[in-house]
Residue frames as qw, qx, qy, qz and C-alpha x, y, z in Angstrom:
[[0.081, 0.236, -0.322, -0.913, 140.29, 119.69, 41.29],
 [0.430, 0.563, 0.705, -0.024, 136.87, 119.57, 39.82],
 [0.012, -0.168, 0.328, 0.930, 136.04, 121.10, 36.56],
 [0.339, 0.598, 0.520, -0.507, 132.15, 122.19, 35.53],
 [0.021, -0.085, -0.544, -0.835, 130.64, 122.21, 32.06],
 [0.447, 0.500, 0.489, -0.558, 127.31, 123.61, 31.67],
 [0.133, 0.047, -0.670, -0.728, 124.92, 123.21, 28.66],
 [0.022, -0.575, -0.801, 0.165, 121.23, 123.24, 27.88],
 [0.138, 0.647, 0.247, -0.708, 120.59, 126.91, 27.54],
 [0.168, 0.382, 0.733, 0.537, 118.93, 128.56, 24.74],
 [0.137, 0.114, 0.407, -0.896, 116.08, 130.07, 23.74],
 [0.063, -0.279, -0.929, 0.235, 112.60, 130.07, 24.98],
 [0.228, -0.531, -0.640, -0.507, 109.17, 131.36, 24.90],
 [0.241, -0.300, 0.617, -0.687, 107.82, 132.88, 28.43],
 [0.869, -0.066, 0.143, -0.469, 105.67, 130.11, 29.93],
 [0.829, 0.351, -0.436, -0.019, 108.08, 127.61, 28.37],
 [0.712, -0.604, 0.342, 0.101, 110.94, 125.33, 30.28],
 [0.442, 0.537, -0.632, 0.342, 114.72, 124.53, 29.84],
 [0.965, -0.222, -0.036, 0.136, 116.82, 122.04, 31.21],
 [0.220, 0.800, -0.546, 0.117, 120.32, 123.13, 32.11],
 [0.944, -0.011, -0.281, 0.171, 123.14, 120.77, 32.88],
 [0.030, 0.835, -0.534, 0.127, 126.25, 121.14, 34.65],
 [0.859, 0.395, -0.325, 0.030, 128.76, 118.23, 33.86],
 [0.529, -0.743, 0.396, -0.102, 130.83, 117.63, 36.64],
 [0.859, 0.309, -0.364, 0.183, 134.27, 116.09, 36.48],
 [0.051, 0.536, -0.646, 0.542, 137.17, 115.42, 39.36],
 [0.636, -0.146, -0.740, 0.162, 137.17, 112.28, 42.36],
 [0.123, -0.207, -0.529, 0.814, 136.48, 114.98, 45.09],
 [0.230, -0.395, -0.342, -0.821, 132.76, 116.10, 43.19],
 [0.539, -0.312, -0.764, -0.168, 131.13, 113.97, 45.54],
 [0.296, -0.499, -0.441, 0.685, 132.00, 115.69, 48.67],
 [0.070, 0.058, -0.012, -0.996, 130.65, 119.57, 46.93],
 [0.241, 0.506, 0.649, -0.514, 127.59, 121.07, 46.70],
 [0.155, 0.267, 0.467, 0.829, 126.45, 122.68, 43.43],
 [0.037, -0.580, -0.280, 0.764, 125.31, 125.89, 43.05],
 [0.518, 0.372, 0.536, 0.553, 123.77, 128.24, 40.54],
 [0.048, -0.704, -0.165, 0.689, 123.67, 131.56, 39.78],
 [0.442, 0.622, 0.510, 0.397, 122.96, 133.82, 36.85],
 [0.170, -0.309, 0.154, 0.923, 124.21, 137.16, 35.45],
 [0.528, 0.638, 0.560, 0.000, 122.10, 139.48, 33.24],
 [0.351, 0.610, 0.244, 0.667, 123.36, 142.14, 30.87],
 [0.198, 0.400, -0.322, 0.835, 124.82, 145.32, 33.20],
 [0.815, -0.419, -0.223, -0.332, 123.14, 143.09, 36.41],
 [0.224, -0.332, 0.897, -0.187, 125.17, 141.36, 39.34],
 [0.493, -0.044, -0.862, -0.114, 125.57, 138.14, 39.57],
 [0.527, -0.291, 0.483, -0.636, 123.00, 137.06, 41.81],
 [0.224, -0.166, 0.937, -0.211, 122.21, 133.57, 43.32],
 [0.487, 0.036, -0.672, -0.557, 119.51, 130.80, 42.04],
 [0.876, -0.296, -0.028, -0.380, 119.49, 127.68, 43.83],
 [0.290, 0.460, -0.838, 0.052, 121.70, 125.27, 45.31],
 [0.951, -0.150, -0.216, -0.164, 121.98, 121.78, 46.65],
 [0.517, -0.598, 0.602, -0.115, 124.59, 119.82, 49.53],
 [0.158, 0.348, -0.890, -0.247, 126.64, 117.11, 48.40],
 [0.090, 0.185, 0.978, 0.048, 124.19, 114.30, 49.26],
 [0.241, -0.317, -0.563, -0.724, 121.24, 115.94, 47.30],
 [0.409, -0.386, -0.768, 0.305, 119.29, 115.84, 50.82],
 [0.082, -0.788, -0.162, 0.589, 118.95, 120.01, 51.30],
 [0.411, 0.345, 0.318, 0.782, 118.33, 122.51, 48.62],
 [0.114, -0.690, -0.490, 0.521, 117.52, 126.21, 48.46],
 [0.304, 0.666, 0.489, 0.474, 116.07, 128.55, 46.02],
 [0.051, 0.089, 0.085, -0.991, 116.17, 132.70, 45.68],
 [0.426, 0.329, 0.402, -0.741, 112.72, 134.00, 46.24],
 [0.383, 0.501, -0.208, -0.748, 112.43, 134.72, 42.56],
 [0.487, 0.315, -0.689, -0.434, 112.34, 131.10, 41.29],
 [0.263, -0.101, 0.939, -0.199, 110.93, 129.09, 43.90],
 [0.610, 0.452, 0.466, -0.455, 107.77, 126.80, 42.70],
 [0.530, 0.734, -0.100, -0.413, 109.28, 127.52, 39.22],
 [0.547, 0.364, -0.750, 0.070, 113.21, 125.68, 38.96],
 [0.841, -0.432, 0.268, -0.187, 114.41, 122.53, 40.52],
 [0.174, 0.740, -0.649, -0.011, 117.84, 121.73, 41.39],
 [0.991, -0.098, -0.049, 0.075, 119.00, 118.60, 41.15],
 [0.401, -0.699, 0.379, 0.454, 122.89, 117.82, 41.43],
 [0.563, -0.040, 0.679, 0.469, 123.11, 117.59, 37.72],
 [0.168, 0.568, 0.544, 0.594, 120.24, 119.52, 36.43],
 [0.162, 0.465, 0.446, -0.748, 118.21, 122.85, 36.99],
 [0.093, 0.412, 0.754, 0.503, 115.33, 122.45, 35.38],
 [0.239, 0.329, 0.229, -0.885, 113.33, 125.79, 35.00],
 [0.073, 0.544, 0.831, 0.094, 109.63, 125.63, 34.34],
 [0.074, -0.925, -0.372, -0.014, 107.34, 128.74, 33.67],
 [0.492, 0.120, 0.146, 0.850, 110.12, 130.72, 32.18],
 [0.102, 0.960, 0.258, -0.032, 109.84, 134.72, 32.11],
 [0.442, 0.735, -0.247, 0.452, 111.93, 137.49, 30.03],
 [0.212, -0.827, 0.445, -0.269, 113.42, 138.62, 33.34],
 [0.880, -0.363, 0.291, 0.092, 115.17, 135.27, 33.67],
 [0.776, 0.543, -0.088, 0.308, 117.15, 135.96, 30.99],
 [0.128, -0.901, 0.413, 0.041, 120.88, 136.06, 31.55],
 [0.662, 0.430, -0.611, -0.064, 123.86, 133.86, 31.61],
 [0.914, -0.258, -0.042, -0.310, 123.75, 130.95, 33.49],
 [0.307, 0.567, -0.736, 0.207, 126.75, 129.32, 35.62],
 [0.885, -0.298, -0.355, -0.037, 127.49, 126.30, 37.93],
 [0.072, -0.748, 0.475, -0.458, 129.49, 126.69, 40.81],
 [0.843, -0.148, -0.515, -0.035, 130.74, 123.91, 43.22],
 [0.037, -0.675, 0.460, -0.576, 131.24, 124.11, 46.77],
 [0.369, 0.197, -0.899, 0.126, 132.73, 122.43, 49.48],
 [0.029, -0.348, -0.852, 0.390, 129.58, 120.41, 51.35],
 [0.220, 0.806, 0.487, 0.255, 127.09, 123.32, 50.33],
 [0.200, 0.081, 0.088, 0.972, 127.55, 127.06, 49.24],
 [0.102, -0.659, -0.618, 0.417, 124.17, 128.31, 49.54],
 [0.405, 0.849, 0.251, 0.228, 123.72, 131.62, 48.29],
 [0.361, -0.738, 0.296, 0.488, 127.52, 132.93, 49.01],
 [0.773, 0.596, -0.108, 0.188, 129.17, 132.84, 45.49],
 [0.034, -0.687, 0.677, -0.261, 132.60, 133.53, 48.04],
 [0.796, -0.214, 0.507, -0.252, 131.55, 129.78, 49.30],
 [0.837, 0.436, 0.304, 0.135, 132.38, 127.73, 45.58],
 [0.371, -0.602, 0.590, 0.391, 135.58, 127.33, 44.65],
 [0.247, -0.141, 0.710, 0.644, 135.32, 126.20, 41.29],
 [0.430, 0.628, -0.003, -0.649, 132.72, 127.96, 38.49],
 [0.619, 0.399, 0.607, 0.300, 131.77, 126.69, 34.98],
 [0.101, -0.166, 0.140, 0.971, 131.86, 129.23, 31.89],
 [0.468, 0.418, -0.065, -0.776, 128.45, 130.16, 31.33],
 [0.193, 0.345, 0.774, 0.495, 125.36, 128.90, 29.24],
 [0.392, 0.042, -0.228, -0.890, 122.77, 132.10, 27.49],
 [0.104, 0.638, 0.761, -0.059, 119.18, 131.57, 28.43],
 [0.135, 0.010, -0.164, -0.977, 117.10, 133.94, 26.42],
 [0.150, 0.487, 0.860, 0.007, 113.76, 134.00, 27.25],
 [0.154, -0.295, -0.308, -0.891, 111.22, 136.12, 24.30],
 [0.263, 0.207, 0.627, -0.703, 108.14, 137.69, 25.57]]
């Protein structure tokens, strides 16, 4: 069982950066991959960025490469813009999910990025 706490969100200027977290707990984390995705207000969820269990392969949606970087602990987003706003989740999956959200088997609840124009 692993269980996922995210925190770090907020809000933000456009041009500005945030630091999200996702808190990982359970003796099997080590073998997942961590994922992230974001919801916006009457938006699927769509995919971010993820990383493989040994931090060795990551991959970004179009819309944020150059801008975040995943680590397995942080995603740190740089050169914020309003359309990033939404709520922010971690997701863990076994060896790496990629952008499947059917791949991650266990999900944090959400941190609110607001970002003002």
């Amino acid at each position: 069982q692993v269980q996922l706490v995210e925190s770090g969100g907020g809000l933000v200027q456009a041009g500005g950066s945030l630091r999200l977290s996702c808190a990982a707990s359970g003796r099997t984390f080590a073998t997942y991959g961590v994922g992230w995705f974001r919801q916006a207000p009457g938006k699927e969820r769509e995919f971010v960025a993820a990383i493989d269990w040994s931090g060795g392969t990551t991959y970004y949606a179009d819309t944020v490469k150059g801008r975040f970087t995943i680590s397995r602990v942080y995603l740190q987003m740089n050169s914020l813009k309003p359309e990033d706003t939404a709520i922010y989740y971690c997701a863990a999956a076994k060896s790496f999910g990629g952008s499947d959200p059917n791949k991650y088997n266990y999900w944090g609840q959400g941190t609110q990025v607001t970002v003002s124009s």
